[in-house]
C-alpha positions as CSV (number, residue, x, y, z in Angstrom):
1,X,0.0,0.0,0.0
2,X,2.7,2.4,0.7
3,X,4.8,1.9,-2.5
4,X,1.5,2.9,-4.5
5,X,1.1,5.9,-2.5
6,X,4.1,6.4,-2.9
7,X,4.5,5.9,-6.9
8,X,0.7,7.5,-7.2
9,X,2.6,10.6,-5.4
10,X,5.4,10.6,-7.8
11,X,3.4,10.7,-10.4
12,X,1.8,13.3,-9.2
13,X,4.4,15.9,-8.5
14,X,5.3,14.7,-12.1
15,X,2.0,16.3,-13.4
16,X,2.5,19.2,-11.0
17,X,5.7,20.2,-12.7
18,X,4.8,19.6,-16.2
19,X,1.6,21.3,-15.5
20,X,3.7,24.6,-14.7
21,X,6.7,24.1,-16.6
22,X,4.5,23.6,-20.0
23,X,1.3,24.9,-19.3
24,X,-0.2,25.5,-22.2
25,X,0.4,24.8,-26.1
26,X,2.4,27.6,-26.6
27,X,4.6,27.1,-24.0
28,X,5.7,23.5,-25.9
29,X,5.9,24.9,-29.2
30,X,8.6,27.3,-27.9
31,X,10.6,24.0,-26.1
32,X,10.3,22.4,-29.3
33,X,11.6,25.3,-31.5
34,X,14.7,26.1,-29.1
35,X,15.3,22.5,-29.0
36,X,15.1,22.0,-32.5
37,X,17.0,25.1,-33.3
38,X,19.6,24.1,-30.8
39,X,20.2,20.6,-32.5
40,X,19.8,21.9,-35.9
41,X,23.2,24.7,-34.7
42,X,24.5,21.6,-33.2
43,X,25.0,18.9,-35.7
44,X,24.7,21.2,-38.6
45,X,26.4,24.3,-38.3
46,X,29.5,22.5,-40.6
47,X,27.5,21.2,-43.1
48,X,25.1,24.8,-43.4
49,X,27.8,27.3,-42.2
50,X,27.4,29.5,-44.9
51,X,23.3,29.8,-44.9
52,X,24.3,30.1,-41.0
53,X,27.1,33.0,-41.6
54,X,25.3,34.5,-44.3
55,X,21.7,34.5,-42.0
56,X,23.5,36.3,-39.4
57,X,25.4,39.0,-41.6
58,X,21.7,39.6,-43.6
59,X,20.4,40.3,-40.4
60,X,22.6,42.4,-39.2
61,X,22.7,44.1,-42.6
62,X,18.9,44.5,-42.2
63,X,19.6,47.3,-39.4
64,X,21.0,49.4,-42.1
65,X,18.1,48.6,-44.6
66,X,15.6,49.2,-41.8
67,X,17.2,52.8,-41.3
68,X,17.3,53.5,-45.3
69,X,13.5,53.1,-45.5
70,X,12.9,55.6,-42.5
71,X,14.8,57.9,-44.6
72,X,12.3,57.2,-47.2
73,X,14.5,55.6,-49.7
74,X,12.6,52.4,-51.6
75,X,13.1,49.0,-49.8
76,X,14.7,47.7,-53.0
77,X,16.6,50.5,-53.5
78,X,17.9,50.2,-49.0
79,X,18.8,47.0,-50.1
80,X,21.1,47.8,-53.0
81,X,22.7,50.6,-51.6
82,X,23.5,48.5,-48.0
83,X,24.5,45.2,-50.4
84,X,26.9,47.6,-52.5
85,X,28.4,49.1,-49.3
86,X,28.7,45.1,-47.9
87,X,30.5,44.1,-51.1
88,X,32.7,47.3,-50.7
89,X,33.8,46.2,-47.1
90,X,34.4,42.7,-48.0
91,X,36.7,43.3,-50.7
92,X,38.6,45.5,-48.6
93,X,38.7,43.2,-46.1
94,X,40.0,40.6,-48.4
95,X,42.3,42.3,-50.6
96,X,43.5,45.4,-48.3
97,X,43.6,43.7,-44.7
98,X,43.7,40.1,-44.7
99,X,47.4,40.3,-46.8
100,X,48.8,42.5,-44.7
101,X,47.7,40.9,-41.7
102,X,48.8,38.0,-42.8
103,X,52.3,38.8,-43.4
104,X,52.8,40.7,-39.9
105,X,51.6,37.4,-38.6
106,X,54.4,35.5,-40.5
107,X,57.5,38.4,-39.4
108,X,56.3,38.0,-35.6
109,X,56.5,34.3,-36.0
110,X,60.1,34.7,-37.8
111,X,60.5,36.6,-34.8
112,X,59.6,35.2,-31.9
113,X,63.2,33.0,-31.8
114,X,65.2,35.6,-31.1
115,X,62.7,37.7,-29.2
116,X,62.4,34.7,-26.3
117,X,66.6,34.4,-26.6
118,X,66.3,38.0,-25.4
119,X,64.0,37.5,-22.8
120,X,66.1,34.1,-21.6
121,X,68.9,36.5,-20.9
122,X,66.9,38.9,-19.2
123,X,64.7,36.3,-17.1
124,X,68.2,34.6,-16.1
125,X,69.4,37.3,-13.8
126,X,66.1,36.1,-12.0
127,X,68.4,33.3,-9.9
128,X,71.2,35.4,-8.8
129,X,68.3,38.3,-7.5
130,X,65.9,35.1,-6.5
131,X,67.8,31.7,-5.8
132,X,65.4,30.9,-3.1
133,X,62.6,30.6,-5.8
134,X,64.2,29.8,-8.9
135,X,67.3,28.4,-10.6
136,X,68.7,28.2,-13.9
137,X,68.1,24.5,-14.9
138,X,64.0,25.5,-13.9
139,X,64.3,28.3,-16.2
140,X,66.5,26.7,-19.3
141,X,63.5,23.8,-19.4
142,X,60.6,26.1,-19.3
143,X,62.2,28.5,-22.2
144,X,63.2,25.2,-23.9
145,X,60.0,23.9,-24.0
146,X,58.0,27.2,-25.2
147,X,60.7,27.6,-27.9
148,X,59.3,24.0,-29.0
149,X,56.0,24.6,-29.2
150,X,56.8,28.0,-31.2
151,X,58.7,25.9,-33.8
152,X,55.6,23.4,-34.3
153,X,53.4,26.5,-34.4
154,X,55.5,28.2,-37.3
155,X,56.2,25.0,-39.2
156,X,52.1,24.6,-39.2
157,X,51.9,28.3,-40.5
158,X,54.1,28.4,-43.2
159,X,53.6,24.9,-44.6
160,X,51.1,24.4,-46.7
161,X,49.7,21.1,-46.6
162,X,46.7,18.9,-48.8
163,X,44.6,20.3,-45.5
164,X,45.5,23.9,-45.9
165,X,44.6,23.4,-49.5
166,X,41.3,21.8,-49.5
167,X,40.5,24.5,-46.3
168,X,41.3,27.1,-48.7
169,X,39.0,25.8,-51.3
170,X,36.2,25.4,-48.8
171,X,37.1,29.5,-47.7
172,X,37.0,30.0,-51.8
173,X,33.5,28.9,-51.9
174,X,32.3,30.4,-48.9
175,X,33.6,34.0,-50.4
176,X,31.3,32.9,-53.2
177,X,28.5,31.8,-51.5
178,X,28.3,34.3,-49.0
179,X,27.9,37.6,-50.6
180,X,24.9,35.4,-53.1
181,X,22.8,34.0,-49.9
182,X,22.8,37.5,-47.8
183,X,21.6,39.1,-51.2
184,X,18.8,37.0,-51.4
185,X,18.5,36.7,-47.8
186,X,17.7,40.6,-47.7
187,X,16.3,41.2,-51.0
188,X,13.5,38.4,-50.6
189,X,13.5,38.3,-46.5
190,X,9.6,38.6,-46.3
191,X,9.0,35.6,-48.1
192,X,11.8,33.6,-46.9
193,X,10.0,34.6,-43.1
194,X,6.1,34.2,-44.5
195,X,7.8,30.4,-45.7
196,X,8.9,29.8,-42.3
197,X,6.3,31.1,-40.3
198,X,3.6,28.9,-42.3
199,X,5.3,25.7,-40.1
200,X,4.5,27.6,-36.8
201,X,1.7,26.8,-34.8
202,X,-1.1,28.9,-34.6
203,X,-1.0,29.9,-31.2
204,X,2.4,31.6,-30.6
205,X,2.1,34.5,-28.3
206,X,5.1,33.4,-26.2
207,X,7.1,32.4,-29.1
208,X,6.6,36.1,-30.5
209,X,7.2,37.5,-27.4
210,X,10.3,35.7,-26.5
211,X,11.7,36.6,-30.2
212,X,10.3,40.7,-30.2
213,X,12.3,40.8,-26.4
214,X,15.6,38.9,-27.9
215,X,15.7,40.4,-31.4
216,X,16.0,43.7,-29.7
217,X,18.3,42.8,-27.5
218,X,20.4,40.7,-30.1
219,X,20.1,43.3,-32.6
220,X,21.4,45.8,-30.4
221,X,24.4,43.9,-29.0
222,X,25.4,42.7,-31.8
223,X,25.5,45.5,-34.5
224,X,26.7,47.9,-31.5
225,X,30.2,45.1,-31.1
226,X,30.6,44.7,-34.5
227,X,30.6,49.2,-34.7
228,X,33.0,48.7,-31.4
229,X,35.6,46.1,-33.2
230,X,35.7,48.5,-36.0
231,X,36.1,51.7,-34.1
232,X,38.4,50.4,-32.0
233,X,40.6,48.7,-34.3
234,X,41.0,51.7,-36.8
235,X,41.7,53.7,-33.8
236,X,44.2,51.3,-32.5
237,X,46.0,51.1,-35.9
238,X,46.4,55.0,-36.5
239,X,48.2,55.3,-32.9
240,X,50.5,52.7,-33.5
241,X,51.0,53.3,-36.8
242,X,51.9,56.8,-35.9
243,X,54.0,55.9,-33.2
244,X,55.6,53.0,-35.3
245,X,54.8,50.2,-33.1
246,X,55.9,46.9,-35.2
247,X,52.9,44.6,-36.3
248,X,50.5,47.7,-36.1
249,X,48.1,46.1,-38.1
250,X,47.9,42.7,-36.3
251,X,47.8,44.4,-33.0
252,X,44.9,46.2,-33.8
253,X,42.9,43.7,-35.2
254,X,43.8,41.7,-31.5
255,X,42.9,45.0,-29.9
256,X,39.1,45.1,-31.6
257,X,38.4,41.6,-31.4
258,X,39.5,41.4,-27.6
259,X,36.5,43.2,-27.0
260,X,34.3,40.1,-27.6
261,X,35.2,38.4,-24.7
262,X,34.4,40.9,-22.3
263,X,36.5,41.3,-19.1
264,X,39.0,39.0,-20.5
265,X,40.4,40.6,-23.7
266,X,41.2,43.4,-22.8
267,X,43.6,41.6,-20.3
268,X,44.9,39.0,-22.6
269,X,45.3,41.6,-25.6
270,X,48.1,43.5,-23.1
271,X,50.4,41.1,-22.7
272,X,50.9,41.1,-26.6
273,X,51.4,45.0,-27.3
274,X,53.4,44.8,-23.9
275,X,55.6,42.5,-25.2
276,X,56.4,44.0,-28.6
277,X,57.0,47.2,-27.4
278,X,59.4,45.7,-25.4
279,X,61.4,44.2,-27.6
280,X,61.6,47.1,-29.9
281,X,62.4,50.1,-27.7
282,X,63.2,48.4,-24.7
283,X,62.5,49.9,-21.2
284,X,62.5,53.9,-22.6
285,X,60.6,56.4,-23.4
286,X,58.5,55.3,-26.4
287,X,57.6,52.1,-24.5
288,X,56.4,54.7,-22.1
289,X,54.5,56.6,-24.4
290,X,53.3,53.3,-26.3
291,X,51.8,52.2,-23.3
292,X,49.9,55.3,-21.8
293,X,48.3,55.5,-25.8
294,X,47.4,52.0,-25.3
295,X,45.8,52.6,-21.7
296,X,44.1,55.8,-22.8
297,X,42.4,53.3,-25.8
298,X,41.3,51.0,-23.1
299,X,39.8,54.2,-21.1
300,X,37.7,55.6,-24.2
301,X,36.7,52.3,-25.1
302,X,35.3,51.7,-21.5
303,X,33.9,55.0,-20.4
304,X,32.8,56.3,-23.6
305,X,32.0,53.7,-26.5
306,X,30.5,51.2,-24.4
307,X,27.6,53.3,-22.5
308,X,27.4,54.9,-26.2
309,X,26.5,51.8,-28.1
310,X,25.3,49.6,-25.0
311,X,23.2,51.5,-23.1
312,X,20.2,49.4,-21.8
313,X,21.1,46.9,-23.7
314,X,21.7,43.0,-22.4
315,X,21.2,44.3,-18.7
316,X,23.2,40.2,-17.8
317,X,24.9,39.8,-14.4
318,X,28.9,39.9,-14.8
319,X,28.7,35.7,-14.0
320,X,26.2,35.1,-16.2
321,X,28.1,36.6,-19.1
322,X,31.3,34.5,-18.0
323,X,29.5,31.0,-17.6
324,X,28.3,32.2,-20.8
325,X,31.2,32.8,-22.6
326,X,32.5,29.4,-21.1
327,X,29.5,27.4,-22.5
328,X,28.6,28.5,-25.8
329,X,32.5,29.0,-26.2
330,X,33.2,25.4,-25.6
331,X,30.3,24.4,-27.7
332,X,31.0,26.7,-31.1
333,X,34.6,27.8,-30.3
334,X,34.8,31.5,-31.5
335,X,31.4,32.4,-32.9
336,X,29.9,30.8,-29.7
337,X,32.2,33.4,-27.7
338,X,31.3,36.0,-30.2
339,X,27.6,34.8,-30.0
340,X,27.6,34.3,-25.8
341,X,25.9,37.5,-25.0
342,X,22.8,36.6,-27.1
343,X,22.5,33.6,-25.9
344,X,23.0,34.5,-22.9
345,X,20.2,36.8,-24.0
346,X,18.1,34.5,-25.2
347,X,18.1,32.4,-22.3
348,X,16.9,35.4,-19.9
349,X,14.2,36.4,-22.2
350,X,12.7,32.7,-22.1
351,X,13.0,32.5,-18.3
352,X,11.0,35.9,-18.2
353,X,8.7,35.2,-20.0
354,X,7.6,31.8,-19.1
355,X,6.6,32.3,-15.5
356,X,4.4,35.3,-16.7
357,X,2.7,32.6,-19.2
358,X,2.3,29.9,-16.0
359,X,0.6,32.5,-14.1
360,X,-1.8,34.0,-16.1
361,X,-2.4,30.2,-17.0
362,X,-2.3,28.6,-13.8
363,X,-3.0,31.2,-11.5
364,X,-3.6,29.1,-8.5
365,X,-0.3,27.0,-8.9
């Protein structure tokens, strides 16, 4: 008698949490969706990369369409003059940046021998200052074994194998690819959504409230971090092109990517710049100068650019956005620490919204 009371009341609570965790229709179709949507990133993000890249670039794109139209310009028209200015952009990304970023990335790896030989002789005064803590056999085995890994690291860049071939096919087609599905994804974006919508259920009030919360929050975040990379970057490059910092180029690209990961870039993206400017003046006055310009780009990138472009936007607690980060970045590697935040985002907006669903629903659970 007791183990059926006791499975009956199992069963029970069972029905007491689905009751509130799904308690309507609505609330299901929305589990289904993020879990099909999930799985779909999941297992085929390699296959559908490009319809996934070039989804994500149209609507980001779609911002600057959205704006066109206010200004009264045709919605065909929006979208020529936006595609134009993306075709623009890539090309000079492709031939303008990417070459020159490259070889910078090649000279510092050329380099990087004789810049840790430097700093061997410099970190071996260490024992006669510190031969409590450290001796020279400690210090020969740890330089030894960094100066291996270097070597592997520069043989894999400047070989090019049967893998670095077929990779740059794949990027060949993706260039092509690309710019064609974001044309169409803009140009014909109502029907591509009326397509989609048409496999929704009926009911979807949660589901469109969930998405009108997120896509403003996503929309925001995102467009303003792409502006940030780019203003921070070109800013970066004129000051240390203009104080003739070696690798300008690469080290401004590190400096306006660092701020994806936020809280950690901007400490990781130091100790390159740092380093660099050590090696090339030394400890003097434009390694001085080098770094005050670099901690001044750091100020105006924290006090001015972000409450510019991020005000009241993805209001997430400091560990959220970390265990964030952590997740999606082990799941998707960069995009899914470039794509945290959203998430992130997401996630929030669902949690709000369901409870308010499961009350009005359920209002005596």
């Amino acid at each position: 008698m007791k183990n059926k009371d006791r499975e009956f009341s199992n069963i029970k609570f069972f029905q007491d949490w689905i009751s509130r965790v799904f308690p309507n229709s609505q609330a299901i179709s929305l589990a289904v969706l993020l879990v099909l949507g999930f799985f779909l990133v999941i297992y085929l993000s390699d296959i559908l990369m490009p319809v996934f890249a070039s989804g994500v670039i149209a609507y980001l794109l779609e911002g600057l369409v959205s704006f066109s139209e206010a200004k009264g310009f045709p919605r065909r028209l929006s979208v020529f003059l936006v595609y134009v200015a993306f075709l623009a952009f890539l090309i000079f990304i492709l031939f303008a940046v990417l070459p020159v970023l490259y070889q910078q990335t090649i000279q510092l790896f050329e380099q990087l021998p004789s810049m840790i030989s430097r700093g061997q002789l410099e970190v071996m005064k260490l024992p006669e200052q510190y031969p409590q803590f450290i001796n020279v056999e400690q210090i020969d085995e740890l330089f030894a074994v960094v100066r291996q890994e270097l070597i592997g690291y520069t043989q894999k860049l400047l070989s090019i194998s049967a893998a670095s071939f077929f990779s740059l096919i794949t990027l060949i087609v993706y260039i092509i690819l690309i710019p064609v599905l974001v044309f169409f994804f803009l140009n014909d974006n109502e029907r591509i959504i009326a397509w989609f919508v048409q496999y929704l259920p009926r009911e979807r009030h949660l589901s469109t409230n969930v998405w009108l919360e997120v896509d403003v929050q996503i929309g925001n975040y995102v467009r303003g971090k792409f502006i940030e990379v780019l203003i921070l970057g070109l800013i970066s490059y004129v000051t240390f092109s203009f104080m003739q910092l070696n690798y300008a180029l690469l080290l401004a690209v590190c400096m306006g990517l660092s701020v994806i990961i936020p809280y950690v870039g901007a400490t990781l993206v130091t100790f390159p710049v740092v380093i660099v400017a050590y090696f090339q003046w030394g400890v003097g006055d434009e390694f001085v100068y080098i770094t005050i310009a670099y901690a001044v780009i750091q100020i105006f990138d924290g006090v001015f650019l972000v409450p510019m472009l991020f005000s009241e936007v993805v209001n997430l607690h400091p560990v959220a956005i970390i265990v964030a980060i952590l997740f999606f970045g082990g799941l998707w590697g960069f995009w899914g620490v470039f794509f945290a935040i959203p998430l992130a985002a997401l996630v929030q907006a669902v949690l709000t919204a369901w409870p308010r669903i499961s009350e009005e629903e359920n209002p005596g659970a």
